[in-house]
C-alpha positions as CSV (number, residue, x, y, z in Angstrom):
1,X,-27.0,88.4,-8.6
2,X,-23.9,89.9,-10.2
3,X,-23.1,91.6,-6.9
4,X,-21.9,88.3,-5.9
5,X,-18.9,87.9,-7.9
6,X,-15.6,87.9,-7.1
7,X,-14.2,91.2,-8.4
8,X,-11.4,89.1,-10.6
9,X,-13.7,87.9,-12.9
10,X,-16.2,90.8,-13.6
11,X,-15.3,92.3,-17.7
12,X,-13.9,88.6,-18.5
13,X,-14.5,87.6,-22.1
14,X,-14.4,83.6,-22.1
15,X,-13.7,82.0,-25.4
16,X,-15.9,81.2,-27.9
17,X,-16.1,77.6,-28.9
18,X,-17.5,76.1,-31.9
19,X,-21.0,75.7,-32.1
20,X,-22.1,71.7,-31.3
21,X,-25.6,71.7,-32.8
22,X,-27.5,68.3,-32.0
23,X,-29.1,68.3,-35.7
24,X,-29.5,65.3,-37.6
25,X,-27.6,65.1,-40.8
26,X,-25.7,67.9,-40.5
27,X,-21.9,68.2,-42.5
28,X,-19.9,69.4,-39.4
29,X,-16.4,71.1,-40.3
30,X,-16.6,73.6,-37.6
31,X,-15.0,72.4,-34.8
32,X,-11.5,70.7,-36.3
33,X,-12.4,67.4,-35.2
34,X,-10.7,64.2,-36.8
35,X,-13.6,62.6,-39.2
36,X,-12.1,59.1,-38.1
37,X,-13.1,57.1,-35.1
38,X,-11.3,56.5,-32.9
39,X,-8.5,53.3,-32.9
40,X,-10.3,49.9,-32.4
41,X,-7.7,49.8,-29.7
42,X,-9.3,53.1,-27.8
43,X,-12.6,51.6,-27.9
44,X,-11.5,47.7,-26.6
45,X,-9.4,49.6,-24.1
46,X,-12.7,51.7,-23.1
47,X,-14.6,48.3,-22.8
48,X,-12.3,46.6,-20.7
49,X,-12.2,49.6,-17.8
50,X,-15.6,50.1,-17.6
51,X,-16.0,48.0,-14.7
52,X,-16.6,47.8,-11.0
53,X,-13.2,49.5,-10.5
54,X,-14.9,52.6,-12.0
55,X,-15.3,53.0,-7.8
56,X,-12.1,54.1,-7.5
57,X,-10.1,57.2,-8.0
58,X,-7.5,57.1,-10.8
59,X,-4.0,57.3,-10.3
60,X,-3.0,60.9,-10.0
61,X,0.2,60.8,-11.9
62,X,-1.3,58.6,-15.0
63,X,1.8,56.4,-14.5
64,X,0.9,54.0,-17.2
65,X,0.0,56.7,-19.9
66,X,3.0,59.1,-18.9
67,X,5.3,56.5,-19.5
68,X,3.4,55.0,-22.9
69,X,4.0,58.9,-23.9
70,X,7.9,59.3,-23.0
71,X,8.6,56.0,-24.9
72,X,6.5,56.9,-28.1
73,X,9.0,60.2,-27.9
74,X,12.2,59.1,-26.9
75,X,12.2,60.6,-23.2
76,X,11.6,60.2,-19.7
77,X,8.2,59.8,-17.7
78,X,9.4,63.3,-16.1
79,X,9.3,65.1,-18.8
80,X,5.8,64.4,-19.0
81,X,2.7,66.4,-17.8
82,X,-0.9,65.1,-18.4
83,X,-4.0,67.4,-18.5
84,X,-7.8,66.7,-19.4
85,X,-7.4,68.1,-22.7
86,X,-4.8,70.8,-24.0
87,X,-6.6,73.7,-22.7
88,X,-6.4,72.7,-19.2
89,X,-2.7,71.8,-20.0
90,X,-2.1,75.7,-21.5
91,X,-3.9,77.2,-18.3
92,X,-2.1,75.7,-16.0
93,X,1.2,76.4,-18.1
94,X,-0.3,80.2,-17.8
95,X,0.3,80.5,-14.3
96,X,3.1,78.3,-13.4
97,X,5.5,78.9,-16.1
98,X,3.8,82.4,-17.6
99,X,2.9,85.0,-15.0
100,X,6.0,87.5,-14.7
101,X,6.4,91.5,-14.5
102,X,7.3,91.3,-18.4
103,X,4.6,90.6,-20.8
104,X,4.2,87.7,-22.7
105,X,4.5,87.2,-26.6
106,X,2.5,85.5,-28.6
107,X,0.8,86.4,-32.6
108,X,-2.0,88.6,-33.1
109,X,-3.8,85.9,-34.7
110,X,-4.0,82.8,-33.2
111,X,-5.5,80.9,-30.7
112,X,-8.2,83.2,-28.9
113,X,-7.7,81.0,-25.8
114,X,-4.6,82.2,-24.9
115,X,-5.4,86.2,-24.2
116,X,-8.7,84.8,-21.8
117,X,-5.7,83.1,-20.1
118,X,-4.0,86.2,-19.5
119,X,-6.8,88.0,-18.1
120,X,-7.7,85.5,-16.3
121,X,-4.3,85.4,-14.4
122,X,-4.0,88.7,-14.9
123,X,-0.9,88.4,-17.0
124,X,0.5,91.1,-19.0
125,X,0.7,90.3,-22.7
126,X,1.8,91.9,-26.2
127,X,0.4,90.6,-29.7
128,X,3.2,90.1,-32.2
129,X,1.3,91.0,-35.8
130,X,1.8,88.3,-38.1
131,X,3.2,89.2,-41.5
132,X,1.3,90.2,-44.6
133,X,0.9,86.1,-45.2
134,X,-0.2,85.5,-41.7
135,X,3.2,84.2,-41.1
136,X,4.9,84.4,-38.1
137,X,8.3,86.4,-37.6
138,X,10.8,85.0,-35.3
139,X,12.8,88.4,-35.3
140,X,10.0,90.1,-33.8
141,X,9.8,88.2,-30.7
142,X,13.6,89.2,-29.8
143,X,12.7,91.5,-27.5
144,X,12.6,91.7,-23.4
145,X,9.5,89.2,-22.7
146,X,7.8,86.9,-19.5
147,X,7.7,84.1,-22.4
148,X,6.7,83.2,-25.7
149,X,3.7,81.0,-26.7
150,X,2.7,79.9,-30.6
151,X,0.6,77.9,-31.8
152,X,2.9,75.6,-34.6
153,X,0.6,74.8,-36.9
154,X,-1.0,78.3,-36.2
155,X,-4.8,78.4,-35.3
156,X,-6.9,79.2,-37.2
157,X,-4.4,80.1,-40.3
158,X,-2.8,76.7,-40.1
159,X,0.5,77.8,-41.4
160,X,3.5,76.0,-39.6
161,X,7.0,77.7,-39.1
162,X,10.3,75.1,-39.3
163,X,12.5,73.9,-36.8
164,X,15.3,75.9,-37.4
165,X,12.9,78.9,-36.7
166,X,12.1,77.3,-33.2
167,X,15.6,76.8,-32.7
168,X,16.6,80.7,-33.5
169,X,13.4,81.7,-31.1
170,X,14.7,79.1,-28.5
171,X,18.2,80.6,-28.5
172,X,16.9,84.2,-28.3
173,X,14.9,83.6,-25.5
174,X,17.1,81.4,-23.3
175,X,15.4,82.9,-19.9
176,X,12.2,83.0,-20.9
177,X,9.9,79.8,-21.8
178,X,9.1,79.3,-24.7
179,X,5.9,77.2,-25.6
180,X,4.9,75.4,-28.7
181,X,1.5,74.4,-28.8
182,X,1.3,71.8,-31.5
183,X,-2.6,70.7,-31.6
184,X,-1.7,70.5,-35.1
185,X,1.2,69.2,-35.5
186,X,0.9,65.7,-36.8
187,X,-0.9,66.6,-40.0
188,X,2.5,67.8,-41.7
189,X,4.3,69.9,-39.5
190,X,8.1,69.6,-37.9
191,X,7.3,68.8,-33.8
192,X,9.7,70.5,-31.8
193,X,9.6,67.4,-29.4
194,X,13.3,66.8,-30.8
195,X,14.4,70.1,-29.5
196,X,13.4,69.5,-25.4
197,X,16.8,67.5,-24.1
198,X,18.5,70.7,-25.7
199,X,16.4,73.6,-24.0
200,X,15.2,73.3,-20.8
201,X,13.2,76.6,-21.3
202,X,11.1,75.0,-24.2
203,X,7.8,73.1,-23.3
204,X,5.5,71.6,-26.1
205,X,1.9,70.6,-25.9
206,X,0.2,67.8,-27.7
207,X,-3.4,66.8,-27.4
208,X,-4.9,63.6,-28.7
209,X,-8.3,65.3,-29.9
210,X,-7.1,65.9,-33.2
211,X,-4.5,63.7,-34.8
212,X,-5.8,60.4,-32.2
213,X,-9.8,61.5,-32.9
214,X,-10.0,61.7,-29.4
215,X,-11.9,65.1,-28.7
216,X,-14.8,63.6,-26.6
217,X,-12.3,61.9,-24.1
218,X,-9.9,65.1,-22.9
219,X,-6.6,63.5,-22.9
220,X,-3.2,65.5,-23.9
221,X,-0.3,66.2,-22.2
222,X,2.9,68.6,-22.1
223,X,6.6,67.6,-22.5
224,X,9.9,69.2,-21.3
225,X,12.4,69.6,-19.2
226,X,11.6,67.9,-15.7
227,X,11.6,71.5,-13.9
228,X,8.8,73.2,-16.1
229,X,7.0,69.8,-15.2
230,X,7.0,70.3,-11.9
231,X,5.6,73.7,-11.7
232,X,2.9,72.6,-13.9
233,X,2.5,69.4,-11.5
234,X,2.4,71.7,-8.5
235,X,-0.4,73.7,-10.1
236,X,-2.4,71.3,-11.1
237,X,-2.2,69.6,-7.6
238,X,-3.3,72.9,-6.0
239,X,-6.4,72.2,-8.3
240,X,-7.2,68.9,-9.0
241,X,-5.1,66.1,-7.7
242,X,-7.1,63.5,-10.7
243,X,-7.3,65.5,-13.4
244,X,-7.6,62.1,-16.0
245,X,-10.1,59.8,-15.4
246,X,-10.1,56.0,-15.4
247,X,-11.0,55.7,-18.5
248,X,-9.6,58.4,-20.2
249,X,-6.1,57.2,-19.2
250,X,-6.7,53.4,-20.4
251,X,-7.9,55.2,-23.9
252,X,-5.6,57.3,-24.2
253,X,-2.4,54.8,-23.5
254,X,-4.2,52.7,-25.9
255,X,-4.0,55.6,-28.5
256,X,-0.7,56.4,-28.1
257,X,0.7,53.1,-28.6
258,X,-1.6,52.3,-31.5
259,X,0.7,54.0,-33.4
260,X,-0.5,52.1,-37.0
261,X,-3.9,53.7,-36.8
262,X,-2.4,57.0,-35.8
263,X,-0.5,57.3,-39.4
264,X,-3.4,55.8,-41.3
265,X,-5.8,58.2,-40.3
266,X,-3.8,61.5,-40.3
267,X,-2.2,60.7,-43.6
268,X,-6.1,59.8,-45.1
269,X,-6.7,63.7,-43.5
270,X,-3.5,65.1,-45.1
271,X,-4.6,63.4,-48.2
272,X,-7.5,65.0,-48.5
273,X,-6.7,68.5,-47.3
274,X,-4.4,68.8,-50.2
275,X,-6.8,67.4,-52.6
276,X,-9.7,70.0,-50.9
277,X,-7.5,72.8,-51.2
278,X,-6.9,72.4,-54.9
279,X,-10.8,72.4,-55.5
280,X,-11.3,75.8,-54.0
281,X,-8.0,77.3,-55.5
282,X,-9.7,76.2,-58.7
283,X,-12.9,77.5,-57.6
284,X,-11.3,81.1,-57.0
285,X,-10.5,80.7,-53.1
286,X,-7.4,81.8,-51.6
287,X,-6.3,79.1,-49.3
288,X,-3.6,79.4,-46.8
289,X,-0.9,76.7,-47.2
290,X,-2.3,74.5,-43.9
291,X,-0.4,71.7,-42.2
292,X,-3.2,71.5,-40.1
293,X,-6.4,69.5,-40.4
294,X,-8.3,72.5,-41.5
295,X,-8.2,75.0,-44.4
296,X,-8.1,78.7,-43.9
297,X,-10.0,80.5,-46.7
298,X,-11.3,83.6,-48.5
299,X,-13.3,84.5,-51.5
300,X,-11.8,87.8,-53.0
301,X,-16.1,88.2,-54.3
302,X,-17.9,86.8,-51.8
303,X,-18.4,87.6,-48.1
304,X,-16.8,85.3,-45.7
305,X,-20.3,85.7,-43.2
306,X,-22.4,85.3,-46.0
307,X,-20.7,82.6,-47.5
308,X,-20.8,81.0,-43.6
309,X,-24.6,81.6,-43.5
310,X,-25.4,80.1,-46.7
311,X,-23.6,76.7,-46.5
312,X,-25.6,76.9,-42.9
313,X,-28.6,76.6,-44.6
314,X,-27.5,74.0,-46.4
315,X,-26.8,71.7,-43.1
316,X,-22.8,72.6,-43.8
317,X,-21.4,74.2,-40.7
318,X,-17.9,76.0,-41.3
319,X,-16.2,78.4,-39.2
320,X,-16.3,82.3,-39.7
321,X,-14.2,84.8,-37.0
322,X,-15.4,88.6,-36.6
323,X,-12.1,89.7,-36.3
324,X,-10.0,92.2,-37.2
325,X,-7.8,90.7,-40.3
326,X,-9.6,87.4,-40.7
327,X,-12.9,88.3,-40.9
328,X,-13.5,88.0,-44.2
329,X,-11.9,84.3,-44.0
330,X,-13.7,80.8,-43.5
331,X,-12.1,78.0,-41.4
332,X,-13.1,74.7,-42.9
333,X,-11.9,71.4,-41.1
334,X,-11.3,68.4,-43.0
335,X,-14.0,66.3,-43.1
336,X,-14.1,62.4,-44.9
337,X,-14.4,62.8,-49.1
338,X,-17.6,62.4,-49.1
339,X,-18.0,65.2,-46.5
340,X,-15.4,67.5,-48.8
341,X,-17.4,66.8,-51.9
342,X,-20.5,67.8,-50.6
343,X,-18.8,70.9,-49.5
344,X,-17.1,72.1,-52.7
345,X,-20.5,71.1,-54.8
346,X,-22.1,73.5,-52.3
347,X,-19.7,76.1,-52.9
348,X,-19.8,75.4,-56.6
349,X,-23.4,76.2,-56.6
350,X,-23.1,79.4,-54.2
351,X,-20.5,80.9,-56.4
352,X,-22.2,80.4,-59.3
353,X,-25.5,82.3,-58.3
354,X,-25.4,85.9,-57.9
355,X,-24.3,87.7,-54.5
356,X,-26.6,88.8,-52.5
């Protein structure tokens, strides 16, 4: 019944997510998910609103969240945007702050998300190539543009630019908006958070699945200047006037302010990302310098899909892109020690047979 699309949306190509297998036993560092639970806080918080007020709608603005969010960064509850999870937040940044006769910027590798956005919206767009390290040039971008959008740390290379660089891109782009997606950003990387009172044209977006382990519960949110806010605000109202659930905004103010468990999980991940990247330098890999919670690696001998294959047949699930560039890397999230060990013993063992 194809006939009965709207026109728009025939030739789209949707993004691909990460596979979610329900297998038993399985070593999942596929997705980029924290290998923590959640804070003790999220889950009391979770318990105590699951209740007969469950009834009601939320509250549309997320007052108490918004405002848990502006103090944790040193702003104002108008500077804040909330969004059931940061790809929600992105599209609706797309076509409020995005959508103008000249195309928008953004790397030739990064998140794959962001061209489905532009078709989408029908939004015109150019890929900036990344360097010969995958790293991004901020001289490139200084040309006429609609806007600029990176991903800082980059996805999937995880390689994070400074803020000085920001700065330069801000100030080179002062009528266009810039946005910094930082999914990634609390695993070692400068958040350009400190830069908003100074640019009205710059909007960053956070999400609490990775740094707060909150991937099942669809909370982030966007700061800026209160302007950009309200486009995005009008947008999302034209869509969905409750866009965070009850419960999601009770766990994730509860996140946000538990901000002990936040630095004692993300520096346990930090922790072991460096000490997993030094096992498969040793092992031959070339790994990426990440300050995300994933590794970006290749094998100058082996095959990045067979390699990808094989550790899926030994219940290890990593993450391999058919792309021009990359596809002869493998993504690997960071998983608990345990979960790394096994990994490199696995790759010990493949490296050390004959390839196929």
């Amino acid at each position: 019944m194809r006939e009965l699309w709207s026109d728009c949306i025939r030739g789209l190509e949707p993004y691909t997510p990460g596979e979610q297998p329900a297998v038993d036993r399985l070593i999942k560092l596929n997705t980029n998910e924290n290998p923590y639970p959640p804070s003790p806080a999220v889950l009391e918080a979770l318990q105590r609103h699951a209740n007969a007020d469950l009834r009601r709608y939320p509250d549309p603005e997320g007052k108490a969240l918004k405002q848990a969010i502006a103090q944790v960064h040193g702003l104002d509850s108008a500077n804040v945007f909330l969004g059931n999870g940061s790809d929600e937040v992105l599209a609706h940044t797309f076509l409020a702050l995005l959508k103008h006769e000249l195309p928008i910027l953004f790397p030739d590798v990064t998140y794959s998300f962001y061209p489905v956005y532009c078709a989408l919206y029908g939004i015109r767009f150019e890929a900036v190539p990344l360097d010969d390290a995958f790293r991004v040039r901020i001289a490139d971008y200084a040309r006429p543009n609609g806007g600029v959008v990176l991903a800082n740390p980059n996805a999937p290379t995880g390689i994070a630019i400074g803020l000085d660089d920001i700065r330069a891109l801000l100030a080179q782009c002062p009528r266009s908006v810039v946005v910094v997606d930082e999914a990634y950003v609390d695993f070692g990387a400068q958040s350009a958070l400190a830069l908003v009172k100074e640019f009205p044209n710059l909007l960053v977006v956070h999400t609490l699945s990775k740094s707060r382990s909150l991937a099942g519960l669809r909370v982030a949110y966007a700061v800026g200047d209160p302007g950009l806010i309200q486009a995005l605000s009008l947008v999302k109202d034209c869509f969905n006037s409750y866009p965070l659930d009850r419960l999601a905004l009770a766990g994730g103010e509860a996140a946000i302010r538990d901000t002990h468990y936040f630095d004692l999980t993300r520096y346990q991940v930090i922790e072991s990302r460096d000490g997993l990247a030094d096992e498969l330098i040793a092992l031959g890999f070339e790994v990426l310098p990440s300050k995300a919670n994933f590794l970006f690696v290749r094998h100058p001998s082996r095959d990045a899909r067979t390699l990808h294959q094989q550790l899926r047949e030994r219940r290890i699930l990593v993450r391999h892109f058919a792309k021009p560039r990359i596809e002869q890397f493998l993504r690997i999230s960071v998983g608990t020690p345990d979960e790394c060990r096994e990994l490199v013993r696995a790759m010990r063992d493949l490296l050390a047979s004959p390839a196929p």
